[in-house]
C-alpha positions as CSV (number, residue, x, y, z in Angstrom):
1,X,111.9,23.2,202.4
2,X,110.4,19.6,202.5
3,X,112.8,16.8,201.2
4,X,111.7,14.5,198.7
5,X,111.3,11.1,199.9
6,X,114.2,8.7,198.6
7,X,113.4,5.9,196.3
8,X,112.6,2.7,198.1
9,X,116.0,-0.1,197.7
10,X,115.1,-3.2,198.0
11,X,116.9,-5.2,201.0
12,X,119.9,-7.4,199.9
13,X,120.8,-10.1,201.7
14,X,125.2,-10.4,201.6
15,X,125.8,-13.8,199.2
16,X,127.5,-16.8,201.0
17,X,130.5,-17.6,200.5
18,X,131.3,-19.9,197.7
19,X,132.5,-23.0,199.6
20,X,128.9,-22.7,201.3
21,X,127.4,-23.4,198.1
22,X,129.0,-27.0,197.9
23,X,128.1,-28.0,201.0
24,X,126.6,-31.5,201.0
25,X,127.7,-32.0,197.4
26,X,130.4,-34.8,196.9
27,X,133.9,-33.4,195.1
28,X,135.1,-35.3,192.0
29,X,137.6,-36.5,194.1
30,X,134.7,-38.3,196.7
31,X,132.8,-39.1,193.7
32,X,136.2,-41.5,192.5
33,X,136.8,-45.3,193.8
34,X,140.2,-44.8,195.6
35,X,142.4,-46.2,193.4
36,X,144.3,-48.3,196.1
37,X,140.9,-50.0,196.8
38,X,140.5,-51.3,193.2
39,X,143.9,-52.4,192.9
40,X,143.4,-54.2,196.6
41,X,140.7,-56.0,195.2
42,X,141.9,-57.0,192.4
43,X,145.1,-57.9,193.9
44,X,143.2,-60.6,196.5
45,X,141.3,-61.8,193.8
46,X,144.4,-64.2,192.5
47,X,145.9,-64.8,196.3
48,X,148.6,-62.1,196.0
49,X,147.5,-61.7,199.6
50,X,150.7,-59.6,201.3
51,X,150.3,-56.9,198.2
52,X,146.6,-56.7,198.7
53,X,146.7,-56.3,202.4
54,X,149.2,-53.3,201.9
55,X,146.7,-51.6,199.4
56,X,143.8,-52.2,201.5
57,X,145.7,-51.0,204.3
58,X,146.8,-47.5,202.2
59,X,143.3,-47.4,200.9
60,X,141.3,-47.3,204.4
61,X,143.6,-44.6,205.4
62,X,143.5,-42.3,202.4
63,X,139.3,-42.5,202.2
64,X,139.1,-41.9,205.7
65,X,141.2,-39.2,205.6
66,X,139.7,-37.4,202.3
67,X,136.0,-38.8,202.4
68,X,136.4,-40.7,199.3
69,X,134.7,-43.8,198.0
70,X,136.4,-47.9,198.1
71,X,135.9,-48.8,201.8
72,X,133.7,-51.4,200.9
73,X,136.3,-52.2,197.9
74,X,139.2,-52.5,200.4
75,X,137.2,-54.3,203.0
76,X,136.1,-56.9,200.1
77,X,140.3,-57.0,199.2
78,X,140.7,-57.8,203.4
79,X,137.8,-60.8,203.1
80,X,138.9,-62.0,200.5
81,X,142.2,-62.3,201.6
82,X,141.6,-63.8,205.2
83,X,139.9,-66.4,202.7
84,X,143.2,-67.0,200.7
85,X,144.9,-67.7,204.4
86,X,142.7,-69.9,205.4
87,X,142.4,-72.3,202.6
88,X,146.2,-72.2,202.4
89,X,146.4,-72.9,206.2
90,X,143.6,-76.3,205.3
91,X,145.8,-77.1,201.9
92,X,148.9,-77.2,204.2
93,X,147.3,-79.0,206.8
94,X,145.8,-81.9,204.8
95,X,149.0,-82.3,203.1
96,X,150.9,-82.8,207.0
97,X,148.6,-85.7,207.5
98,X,148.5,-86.8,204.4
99,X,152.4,-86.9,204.3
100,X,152.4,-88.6,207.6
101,X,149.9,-91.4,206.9
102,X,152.0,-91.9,204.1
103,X,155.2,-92.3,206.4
104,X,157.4,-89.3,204.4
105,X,160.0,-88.8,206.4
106,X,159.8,-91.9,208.0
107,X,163.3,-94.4,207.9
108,X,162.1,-98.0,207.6
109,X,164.2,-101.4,206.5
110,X,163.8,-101.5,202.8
111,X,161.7,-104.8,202.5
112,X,158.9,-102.4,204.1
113,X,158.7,-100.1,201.1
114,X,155.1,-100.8,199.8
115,X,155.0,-100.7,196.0
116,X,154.8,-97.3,194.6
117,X,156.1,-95.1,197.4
118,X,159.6,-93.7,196.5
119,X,162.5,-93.2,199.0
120,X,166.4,-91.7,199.4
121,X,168.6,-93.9,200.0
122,X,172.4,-94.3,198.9
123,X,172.0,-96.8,196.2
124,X,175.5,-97.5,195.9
125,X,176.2,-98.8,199.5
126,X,177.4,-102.3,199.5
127,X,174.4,-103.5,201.5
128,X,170.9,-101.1,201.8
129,X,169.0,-101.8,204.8
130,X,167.7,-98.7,205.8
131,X,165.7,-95.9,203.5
132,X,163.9,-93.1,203.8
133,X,160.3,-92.8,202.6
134,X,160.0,-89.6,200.4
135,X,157.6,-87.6,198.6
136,X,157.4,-88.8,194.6
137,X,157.1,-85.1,193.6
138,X,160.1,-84.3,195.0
139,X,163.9,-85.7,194.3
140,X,164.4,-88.7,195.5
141,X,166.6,-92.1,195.1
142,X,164.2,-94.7,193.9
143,X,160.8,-96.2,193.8
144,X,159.2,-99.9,194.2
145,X,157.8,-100.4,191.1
146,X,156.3,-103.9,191.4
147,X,155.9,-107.3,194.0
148,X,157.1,-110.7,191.7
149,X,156.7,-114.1,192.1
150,X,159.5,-116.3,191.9
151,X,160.6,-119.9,192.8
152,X,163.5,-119.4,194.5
153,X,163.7,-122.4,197.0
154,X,167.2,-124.3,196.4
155,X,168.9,-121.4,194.4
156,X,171.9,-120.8,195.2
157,X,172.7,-116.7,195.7
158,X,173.7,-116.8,191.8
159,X,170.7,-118.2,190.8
160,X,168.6,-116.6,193.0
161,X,170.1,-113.1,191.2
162,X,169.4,-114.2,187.8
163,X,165.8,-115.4,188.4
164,X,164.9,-112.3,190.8
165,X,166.3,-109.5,187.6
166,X,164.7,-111.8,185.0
167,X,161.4,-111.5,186.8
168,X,161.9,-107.6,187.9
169,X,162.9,-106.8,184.1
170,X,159.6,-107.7,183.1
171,X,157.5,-105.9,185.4
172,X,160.6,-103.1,184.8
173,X,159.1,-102.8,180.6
174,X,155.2,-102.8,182.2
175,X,156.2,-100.0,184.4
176,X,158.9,-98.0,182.8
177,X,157.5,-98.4,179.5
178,X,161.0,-99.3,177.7
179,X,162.9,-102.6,178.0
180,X,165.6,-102.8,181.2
181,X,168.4,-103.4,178.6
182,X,167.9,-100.1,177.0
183,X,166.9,-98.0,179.9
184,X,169.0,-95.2,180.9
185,X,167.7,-96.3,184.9
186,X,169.3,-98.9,186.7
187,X,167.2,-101.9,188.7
188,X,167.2,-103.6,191.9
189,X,165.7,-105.9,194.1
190,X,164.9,-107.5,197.4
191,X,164.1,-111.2,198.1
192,X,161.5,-110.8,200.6
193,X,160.8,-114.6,201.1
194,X,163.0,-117.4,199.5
195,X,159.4,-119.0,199.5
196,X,156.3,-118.4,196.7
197,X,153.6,-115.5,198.8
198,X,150.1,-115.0,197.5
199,X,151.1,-111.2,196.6
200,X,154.9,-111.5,195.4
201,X,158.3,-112.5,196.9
202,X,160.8,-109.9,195.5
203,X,160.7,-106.3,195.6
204,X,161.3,-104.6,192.7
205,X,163.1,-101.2,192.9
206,X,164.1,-98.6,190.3
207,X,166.5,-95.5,190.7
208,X,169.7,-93.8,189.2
209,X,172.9,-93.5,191.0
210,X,174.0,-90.5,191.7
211,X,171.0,-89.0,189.8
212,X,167.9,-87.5,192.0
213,X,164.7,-89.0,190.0
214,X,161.4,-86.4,190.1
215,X,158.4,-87.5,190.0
216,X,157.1,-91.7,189.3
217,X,158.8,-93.5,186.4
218,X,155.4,-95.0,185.6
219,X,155.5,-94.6,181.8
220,X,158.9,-92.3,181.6
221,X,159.9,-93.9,178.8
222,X,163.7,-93.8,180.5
């Protein structure tokens, strides 16, 4: 007895796996900025380099191990870093030469202290020769304030002390911005030349014993 024929099945092919399926097709977690690469970039922004260099560091490692998105982030956090480094490293050097063509940190008799550069010095010695030049933004000992004319030929020493303050304390009210007598600081000076000079004959110096001044007294109102 004849069989009959079986119905005709179509031919299946077997489904891929699923993880075939998302081949090619970025995961939400490739699809994401690393979060280290952000905050490395917006770390370097503001020149918190050593914190930024970390993150970027952390970043490059984590996309590269997990495909995810921020290299160019993290590279733009190490650029903009290298930049922070260098313009410190030009700041720095500009203020070295600067400091030294001002002669900071150079120790030179006191009559060579040019009006407005301050110093260290011990202001209570019984004679000052020596000072130091120093940086106004810093503590320091004094500061020439001002060159003054005065006749001083035939003086005796006494004299010679009365008509160098008298002509100090008014250049002391121009600069300080408050009369000698009621100033808090304490005045000083050097007779350059017992003769008159075109641009002054006495040094005029103002500091505080014992006290480190910051910054110029031009205008303190001390």
């Amino acid at each position: 007895m004849n069989q009959p024929p079986s119905e005709i099945q179509p031919v299946r092919q077997p489904l891929p796996p699923a993880e075939s399926w998302l081949e090619g097709v970025p995961t939400p977690a490739q699809q994401k900025q690393d979060g280290y690469a952000v905050a490395a970039l917006a770390t370097s922004l503001p020149g918190m380099v050593p914190i930024a260099l970390v993150l970027a560091g952390i970043a490059l490692r984590r996309i590269k191990r997990t495909g995810g998105r921020g290299k160019r982030l993290a590279y733009g956090a190490l650029l903009v870093s290298l930049c922070w480094v260098i313009a410190t490293a030009v700041a720095v050097t500009l203020n070295l030469i600067g400091e030294h063509r001002a002669g900071i940190g150079r120790t030179v008799p006191i009559s060579q202290v040019a009006v407005g550069r301050c110093f260290d010095a011990d202001l209570d010695a019984d004679a000052l020769k020596l000072v130091r030049i120093a940086d106004c933004a810093a503590p320091h000992t004094g500061e020439a304030y001002a060159k003054v004319s005065a006749a001083l030929a035939g003086l005796s020493v006494a004299q010679t002390g009365t008509v160098a303050t008298q002509q100090c304390a008014g250049a002391f009210v121009e600069f300080v911005g408050k009369p000698y007598e009621r100033s808090e600081l304490d005045m000083y000076y050097v007779v350059l030349e017992n003769r008159d000079v075109a641009d002054g004959n006495v040094l005029c110096l103002v500091g505080m014993p014992g006290t480190k001044l910051t910054g110029t007294m031009r205008g303190s109102q001390r």
